[in-house]
KOLLUMRO-776484 format. One record per atom (N, C-alpha, C, O): residue number from 0; residue in three letters; atom name; z, x, y. Coordinates in steps of 0.05 Angstrom, whole numbers. Layout:
N
   pos   code   site        Z        X        Y
   NUM    Ala     CA        Z        X        Y
...
//
This chain:
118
   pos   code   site        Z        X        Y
     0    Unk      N    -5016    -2050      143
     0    Unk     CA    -4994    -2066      153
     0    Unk      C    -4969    -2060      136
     0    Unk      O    -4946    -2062      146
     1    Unk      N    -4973    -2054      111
     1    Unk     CA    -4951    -2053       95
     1    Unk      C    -4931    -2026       96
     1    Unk      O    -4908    -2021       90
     2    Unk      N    -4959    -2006      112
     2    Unk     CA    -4939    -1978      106
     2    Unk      C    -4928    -1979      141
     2    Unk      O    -4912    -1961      148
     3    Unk      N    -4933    -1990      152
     3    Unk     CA    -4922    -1999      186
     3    Unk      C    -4892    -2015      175
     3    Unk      O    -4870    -2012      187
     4    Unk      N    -4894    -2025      162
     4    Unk     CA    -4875    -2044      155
     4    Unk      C    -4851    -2025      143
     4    Unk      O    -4830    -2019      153
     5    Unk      N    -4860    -2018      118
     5    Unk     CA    -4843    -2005       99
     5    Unk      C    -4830    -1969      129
     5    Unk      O    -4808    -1960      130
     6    Unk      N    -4848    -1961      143
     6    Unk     CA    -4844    -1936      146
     6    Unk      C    -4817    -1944      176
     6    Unk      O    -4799    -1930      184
     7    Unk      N    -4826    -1972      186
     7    Unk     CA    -4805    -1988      212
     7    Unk      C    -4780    -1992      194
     7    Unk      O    -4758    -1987      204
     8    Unk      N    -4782    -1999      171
     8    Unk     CA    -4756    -2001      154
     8    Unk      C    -4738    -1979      149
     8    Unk      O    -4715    -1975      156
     9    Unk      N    -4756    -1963      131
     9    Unk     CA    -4746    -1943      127
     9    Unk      C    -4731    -1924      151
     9    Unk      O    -4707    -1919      149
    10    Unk      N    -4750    -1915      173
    10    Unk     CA    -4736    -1901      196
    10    Unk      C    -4714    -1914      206
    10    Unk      O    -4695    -1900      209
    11    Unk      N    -4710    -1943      214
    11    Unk     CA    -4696    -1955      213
    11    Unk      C    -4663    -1951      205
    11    Unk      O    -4644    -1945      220
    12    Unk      N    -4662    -1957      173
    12    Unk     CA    -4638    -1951      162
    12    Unk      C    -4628    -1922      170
    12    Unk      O    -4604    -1917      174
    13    Unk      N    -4657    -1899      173
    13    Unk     CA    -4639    -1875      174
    13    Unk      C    -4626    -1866      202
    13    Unk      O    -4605    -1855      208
    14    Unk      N    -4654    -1881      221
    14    Unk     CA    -4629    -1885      246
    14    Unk      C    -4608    -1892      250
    14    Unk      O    -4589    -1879      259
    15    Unk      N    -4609    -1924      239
    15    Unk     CA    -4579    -1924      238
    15    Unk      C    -4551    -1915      222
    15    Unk      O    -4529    -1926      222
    16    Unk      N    -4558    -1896      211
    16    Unk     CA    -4538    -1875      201
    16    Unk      C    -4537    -1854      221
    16    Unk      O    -4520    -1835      218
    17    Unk      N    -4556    -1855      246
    17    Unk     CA    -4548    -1829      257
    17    Unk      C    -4562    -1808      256
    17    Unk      O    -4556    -1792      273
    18    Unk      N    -4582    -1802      240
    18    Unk     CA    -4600    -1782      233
    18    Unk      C    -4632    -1777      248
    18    Unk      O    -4644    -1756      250
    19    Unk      N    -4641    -1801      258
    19    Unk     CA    -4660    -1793      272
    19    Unk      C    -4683    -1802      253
    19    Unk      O    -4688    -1791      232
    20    Unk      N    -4702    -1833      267
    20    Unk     CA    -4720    -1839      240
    20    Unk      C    -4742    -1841      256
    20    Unk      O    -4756    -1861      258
    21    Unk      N    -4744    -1819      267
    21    Unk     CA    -4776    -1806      284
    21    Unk      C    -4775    -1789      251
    21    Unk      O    -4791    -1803      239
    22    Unk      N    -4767    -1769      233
    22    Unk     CA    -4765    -1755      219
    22    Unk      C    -4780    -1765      201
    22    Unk      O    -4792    -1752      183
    23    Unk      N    -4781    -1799      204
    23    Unk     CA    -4795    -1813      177
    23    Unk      C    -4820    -1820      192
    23    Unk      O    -4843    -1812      188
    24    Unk      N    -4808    -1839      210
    24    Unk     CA    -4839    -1849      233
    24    Unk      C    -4859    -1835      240
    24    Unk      O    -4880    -1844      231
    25    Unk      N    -4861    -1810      255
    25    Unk     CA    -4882    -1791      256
    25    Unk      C    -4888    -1783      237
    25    Unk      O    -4912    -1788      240
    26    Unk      N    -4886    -1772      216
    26    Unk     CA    -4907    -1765      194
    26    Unk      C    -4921    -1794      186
    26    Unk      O    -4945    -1797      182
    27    Unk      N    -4905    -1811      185
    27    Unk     CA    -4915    -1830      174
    27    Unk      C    -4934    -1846      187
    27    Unk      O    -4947    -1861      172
    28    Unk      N    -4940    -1846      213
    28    Unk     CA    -4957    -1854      239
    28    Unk      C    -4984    -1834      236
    28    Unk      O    -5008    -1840      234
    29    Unk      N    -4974    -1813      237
    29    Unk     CA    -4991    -1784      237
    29    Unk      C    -5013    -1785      204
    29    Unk      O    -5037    -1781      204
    30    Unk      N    -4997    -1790      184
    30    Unk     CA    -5011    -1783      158
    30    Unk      C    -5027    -1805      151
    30    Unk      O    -5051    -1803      148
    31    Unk      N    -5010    -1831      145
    31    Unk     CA    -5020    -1855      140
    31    Unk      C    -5033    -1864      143
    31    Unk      O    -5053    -1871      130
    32    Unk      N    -5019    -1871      180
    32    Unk     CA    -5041    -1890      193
    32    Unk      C    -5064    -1876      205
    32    Unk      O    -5085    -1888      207
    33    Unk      N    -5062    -1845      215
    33    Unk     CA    -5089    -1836      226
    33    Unk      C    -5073    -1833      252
    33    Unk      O    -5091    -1827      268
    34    Unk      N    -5051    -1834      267
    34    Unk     CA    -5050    -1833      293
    34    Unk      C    -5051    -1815      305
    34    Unk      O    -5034    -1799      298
    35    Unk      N    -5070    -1804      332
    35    Unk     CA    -5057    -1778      349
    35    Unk      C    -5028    -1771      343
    35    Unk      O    -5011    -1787      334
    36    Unk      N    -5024    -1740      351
    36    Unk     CA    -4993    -1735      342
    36    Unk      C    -4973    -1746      373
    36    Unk      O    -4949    -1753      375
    37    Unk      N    -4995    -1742      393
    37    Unk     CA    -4982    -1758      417
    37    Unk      C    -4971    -1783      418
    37    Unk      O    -4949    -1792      424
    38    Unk      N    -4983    -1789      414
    38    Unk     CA    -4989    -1831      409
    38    Unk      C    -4969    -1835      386
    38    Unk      O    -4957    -1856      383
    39    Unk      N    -4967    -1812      369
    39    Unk     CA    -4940    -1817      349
    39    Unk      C    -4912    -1814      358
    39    Unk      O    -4891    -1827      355
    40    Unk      N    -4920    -1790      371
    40    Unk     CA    -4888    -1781      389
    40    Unk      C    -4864    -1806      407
    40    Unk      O    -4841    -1813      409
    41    Unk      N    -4897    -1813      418
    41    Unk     CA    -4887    -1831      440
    41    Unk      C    -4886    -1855      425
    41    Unk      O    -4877    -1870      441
    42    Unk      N    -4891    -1869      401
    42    Unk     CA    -4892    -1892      401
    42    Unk      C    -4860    -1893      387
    42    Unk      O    -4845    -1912      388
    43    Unk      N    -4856    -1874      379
    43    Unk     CA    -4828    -1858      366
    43    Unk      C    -4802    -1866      390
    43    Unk      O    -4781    -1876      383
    44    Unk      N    -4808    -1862      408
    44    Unk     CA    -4799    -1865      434
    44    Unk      C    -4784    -1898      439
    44    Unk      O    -4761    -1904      444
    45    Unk      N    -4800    -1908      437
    45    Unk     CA    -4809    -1940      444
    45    Unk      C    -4793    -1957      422
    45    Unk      O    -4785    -1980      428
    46    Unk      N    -4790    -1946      399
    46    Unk     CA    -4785    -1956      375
    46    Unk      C    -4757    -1947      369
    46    Unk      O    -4743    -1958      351
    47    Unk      N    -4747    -1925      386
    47    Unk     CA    -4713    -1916      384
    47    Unk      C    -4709    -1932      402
    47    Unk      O    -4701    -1952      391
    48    Unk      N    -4710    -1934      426
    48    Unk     CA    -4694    -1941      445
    48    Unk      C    -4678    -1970      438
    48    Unk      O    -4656    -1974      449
    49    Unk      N    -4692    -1990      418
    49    Unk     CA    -4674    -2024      414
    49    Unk      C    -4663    -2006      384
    49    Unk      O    -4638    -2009      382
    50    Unk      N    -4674    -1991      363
    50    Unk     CA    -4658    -1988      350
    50    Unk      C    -4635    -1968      351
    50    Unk      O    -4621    -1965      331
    51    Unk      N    -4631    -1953      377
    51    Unk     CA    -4607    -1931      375
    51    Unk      C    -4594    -1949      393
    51    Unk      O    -4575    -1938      404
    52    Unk      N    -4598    -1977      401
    52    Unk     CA    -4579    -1986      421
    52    Unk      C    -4567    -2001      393
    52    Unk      O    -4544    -1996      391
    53    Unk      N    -4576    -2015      375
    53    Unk     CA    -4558    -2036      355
    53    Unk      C    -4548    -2011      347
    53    Unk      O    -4525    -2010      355
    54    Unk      N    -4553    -1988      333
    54    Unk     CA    -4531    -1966      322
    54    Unk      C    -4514    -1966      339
    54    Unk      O    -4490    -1968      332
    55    Unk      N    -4520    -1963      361
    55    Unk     CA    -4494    -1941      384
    55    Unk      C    -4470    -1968      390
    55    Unk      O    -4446    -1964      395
    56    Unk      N    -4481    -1991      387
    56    Unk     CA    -4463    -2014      388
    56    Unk      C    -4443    -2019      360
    56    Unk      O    -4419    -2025      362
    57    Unk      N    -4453    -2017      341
    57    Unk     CA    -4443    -2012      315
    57    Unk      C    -4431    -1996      309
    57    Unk      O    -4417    -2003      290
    58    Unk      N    -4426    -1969      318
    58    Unk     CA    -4409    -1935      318
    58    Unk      C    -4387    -1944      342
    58    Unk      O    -4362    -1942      340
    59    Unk      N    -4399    -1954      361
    59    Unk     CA    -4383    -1958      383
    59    Unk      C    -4360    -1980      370
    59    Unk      O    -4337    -1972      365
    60    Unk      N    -4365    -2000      367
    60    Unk     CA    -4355    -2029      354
    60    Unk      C    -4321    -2012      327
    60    Unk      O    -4297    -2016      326
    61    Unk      N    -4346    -1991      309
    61    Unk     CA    -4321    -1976      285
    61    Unk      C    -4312    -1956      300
    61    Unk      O    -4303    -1938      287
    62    Unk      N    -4312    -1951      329
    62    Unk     CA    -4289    -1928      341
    62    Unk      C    -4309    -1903      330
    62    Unk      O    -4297    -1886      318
    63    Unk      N    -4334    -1900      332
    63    Unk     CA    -4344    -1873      310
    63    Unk      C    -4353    -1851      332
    63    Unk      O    -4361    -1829      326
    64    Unk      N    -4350    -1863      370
    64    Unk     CA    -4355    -1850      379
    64    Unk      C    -4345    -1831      399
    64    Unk      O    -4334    -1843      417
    65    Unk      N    -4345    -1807      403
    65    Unk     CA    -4328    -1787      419
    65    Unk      C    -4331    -1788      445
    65    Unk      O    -4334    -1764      450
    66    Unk      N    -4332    -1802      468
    66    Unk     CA    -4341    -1802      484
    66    Unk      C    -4334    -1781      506
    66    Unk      O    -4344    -1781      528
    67    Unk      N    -4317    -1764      500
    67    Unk     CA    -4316    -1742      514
    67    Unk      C    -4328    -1719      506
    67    Unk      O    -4325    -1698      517
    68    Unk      N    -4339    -1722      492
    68    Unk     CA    -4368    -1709      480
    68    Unk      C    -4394    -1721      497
    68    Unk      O    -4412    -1706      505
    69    Unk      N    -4394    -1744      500
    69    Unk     CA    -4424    -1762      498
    69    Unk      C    -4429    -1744      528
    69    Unk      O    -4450    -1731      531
    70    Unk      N    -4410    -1743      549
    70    Unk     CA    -4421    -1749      578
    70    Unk      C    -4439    -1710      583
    70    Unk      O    -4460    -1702      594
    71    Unk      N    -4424    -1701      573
    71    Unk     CA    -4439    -1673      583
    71    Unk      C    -4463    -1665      561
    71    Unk      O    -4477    -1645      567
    72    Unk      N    -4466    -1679      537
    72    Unk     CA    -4488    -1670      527
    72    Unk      C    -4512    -1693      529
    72    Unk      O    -4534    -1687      519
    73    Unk      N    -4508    -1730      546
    73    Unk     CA    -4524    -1738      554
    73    Unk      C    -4537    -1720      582
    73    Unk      O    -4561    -1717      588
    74    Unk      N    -4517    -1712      594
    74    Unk     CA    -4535    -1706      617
    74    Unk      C    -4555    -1685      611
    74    Unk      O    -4579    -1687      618
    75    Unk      N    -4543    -1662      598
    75    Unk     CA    -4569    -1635      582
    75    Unk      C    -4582    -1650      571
    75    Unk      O    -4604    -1645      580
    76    Unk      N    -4583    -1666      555
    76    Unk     CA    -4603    -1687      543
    76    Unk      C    -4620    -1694      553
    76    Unk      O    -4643    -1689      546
    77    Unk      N    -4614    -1709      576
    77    Unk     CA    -4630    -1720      598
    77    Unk      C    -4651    -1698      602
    77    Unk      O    -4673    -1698      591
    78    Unk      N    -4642    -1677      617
    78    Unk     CA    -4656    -1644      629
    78    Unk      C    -4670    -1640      616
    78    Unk      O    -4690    -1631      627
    79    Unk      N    -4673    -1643      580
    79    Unk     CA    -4681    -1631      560
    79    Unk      C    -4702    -1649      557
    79    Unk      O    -4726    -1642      555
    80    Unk      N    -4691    -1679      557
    80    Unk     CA    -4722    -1700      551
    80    Unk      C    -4746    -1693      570
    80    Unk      O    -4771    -1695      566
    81    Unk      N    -4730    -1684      598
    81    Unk     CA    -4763    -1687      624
    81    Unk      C    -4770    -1654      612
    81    Unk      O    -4792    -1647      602
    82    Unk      N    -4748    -1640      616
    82    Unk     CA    -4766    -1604      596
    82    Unk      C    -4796    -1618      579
    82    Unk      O    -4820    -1619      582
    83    Unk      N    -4771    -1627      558
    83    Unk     CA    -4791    -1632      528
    83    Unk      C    -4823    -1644      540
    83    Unk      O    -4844    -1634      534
    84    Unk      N    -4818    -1673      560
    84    Unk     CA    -4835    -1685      558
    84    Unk      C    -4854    -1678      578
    84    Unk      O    -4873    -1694      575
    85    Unk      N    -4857    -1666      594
    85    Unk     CA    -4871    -1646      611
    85    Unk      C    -4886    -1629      588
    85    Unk      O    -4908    -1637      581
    86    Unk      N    -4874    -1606      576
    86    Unk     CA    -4881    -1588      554
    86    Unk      C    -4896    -1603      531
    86    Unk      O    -4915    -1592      520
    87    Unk      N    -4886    -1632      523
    87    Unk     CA    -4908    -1643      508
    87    Unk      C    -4936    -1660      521
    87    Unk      O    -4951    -1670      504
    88    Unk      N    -4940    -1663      543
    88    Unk     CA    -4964    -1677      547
    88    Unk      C    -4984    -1659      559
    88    Unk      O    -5007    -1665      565
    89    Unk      N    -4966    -1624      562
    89    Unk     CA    -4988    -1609      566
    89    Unk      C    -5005    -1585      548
    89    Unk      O    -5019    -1566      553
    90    Unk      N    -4994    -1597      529
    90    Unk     CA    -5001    -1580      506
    90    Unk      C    -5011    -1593      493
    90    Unk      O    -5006    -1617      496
    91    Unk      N    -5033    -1585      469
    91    Unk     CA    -5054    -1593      448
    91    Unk      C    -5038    -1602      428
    91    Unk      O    -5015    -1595      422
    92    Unk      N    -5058    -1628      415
    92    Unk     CA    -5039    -1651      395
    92    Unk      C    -5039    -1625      375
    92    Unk      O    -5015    -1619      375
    93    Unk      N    -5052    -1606      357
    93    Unk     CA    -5044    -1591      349
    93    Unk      C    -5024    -1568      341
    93    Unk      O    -5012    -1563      321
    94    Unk      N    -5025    -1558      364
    94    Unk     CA    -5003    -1541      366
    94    Unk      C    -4976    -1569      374
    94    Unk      O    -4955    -1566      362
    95    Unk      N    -4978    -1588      387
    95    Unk     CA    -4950    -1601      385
    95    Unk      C    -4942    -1604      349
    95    Unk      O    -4924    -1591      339
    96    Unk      N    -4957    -1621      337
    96    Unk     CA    -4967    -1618      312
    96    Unk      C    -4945    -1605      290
    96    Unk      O    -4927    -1613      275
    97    Unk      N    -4962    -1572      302
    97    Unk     CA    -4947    -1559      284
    97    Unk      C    -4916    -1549      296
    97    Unk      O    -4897    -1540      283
    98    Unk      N    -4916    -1552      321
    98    Unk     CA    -4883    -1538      329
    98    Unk      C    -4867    -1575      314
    98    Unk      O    -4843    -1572      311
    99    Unk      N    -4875    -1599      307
    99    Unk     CA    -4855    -1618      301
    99    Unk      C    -4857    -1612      270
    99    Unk      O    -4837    -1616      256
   100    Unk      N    -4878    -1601      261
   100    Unk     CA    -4873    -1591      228
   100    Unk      C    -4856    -1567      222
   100    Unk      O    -4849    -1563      199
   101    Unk      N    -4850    -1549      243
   101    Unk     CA    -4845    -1533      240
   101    Unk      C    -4810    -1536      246
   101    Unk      O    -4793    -1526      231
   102    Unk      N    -4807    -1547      262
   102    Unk     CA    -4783    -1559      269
   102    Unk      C    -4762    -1582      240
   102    Unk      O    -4739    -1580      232
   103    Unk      N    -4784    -1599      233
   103    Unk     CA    -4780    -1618      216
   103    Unk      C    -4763    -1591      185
   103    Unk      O    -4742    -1594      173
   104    Unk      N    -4781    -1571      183
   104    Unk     CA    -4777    -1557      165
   104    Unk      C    -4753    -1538      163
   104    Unk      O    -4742    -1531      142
   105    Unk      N    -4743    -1529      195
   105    Unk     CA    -4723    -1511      198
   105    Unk      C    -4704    -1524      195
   105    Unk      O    -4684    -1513      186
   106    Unk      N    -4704    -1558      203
   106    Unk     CA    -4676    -1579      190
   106    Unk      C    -4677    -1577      166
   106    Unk      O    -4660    -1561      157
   107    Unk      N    -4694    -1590      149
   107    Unk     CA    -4696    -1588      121
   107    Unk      C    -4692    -1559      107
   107    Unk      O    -4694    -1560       82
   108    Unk      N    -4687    -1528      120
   108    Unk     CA    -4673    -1518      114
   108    Unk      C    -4652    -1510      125
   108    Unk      O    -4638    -1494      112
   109    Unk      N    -4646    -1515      139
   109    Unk     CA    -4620    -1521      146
   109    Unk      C    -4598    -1533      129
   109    Unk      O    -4576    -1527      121
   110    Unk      N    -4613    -1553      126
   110    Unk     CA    -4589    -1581      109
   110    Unk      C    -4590    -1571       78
   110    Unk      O    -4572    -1582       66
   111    Unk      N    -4605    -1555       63
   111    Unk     CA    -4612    -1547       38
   111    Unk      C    -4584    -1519       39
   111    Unk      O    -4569    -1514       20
   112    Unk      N    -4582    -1506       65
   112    Unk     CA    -4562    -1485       62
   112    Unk      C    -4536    -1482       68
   112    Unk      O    -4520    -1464       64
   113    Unk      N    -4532    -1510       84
   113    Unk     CA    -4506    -1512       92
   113    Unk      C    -4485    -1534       72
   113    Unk      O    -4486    -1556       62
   114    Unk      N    -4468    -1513       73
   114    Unk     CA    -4443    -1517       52
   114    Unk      C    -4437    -1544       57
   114    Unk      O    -4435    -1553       80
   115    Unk      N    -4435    -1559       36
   115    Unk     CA    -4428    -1593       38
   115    Unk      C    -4399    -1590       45
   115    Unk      O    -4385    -1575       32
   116    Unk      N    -4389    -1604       65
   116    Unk     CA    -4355    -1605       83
   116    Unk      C    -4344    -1628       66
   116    Unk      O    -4357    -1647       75
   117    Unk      N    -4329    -1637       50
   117    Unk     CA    -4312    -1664       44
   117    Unk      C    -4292    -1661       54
   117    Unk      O    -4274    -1678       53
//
């Protein structure tokens, strides 16, 4: 109960910065608690949707959002979620598994090589 608690918190704050706190939630669903990597994905799912609505109200509220940006990369978004989620319920919790570790890793170098902007 406690690492459910602490790992809803944690992903939490980093969502609402914007970052994405499936990054914290799925490993932490996956390693911790024992969960299928499916049952993690999706519960990932379930668990953004009330917390990216209090962020997006809060960004929205400080002016933080571009909205002539938002409309053409929600709709590829959209295209991309039925892609993604087609492609993930027919493939092995394994191999999904490793393409979200593998993924998780190419951010984490990513962000290790890109020049800090002030």
């Amino acid at each position: 109960m406690i690492i459910s608690i602490l790992a809803g918190l944690l992903s939490g704050v980093i969502s609402g910065m914007g970052i994405g706190g499936g990054a914290v939630l799925i490993p932490a669903l996956t390693f911790f608690l024992k969960i299928n990597q499916h049952v993690a994905q999706c519960t990932n799912l379930y668990y953004f949707i009330p917390t990216a609505c209090v962020a997006l109200a809060i960004h929205i509220k400080n002016k933080n959002v571009a909205f002539k940006t938002v409309f053409p990369i929600l709709i590829f978004g959209v295209i991309g979620a039925v892609l993604g989620s087609f492609i993930a319920v027919n493939i092995s919790t394994k191999l999904l598994k490793r393409i979200f570790a593998c993924f998780l890793f190419l951010m984490g170098i990513n962000q290790l090589m890109t020049k800090k902007q002030s």
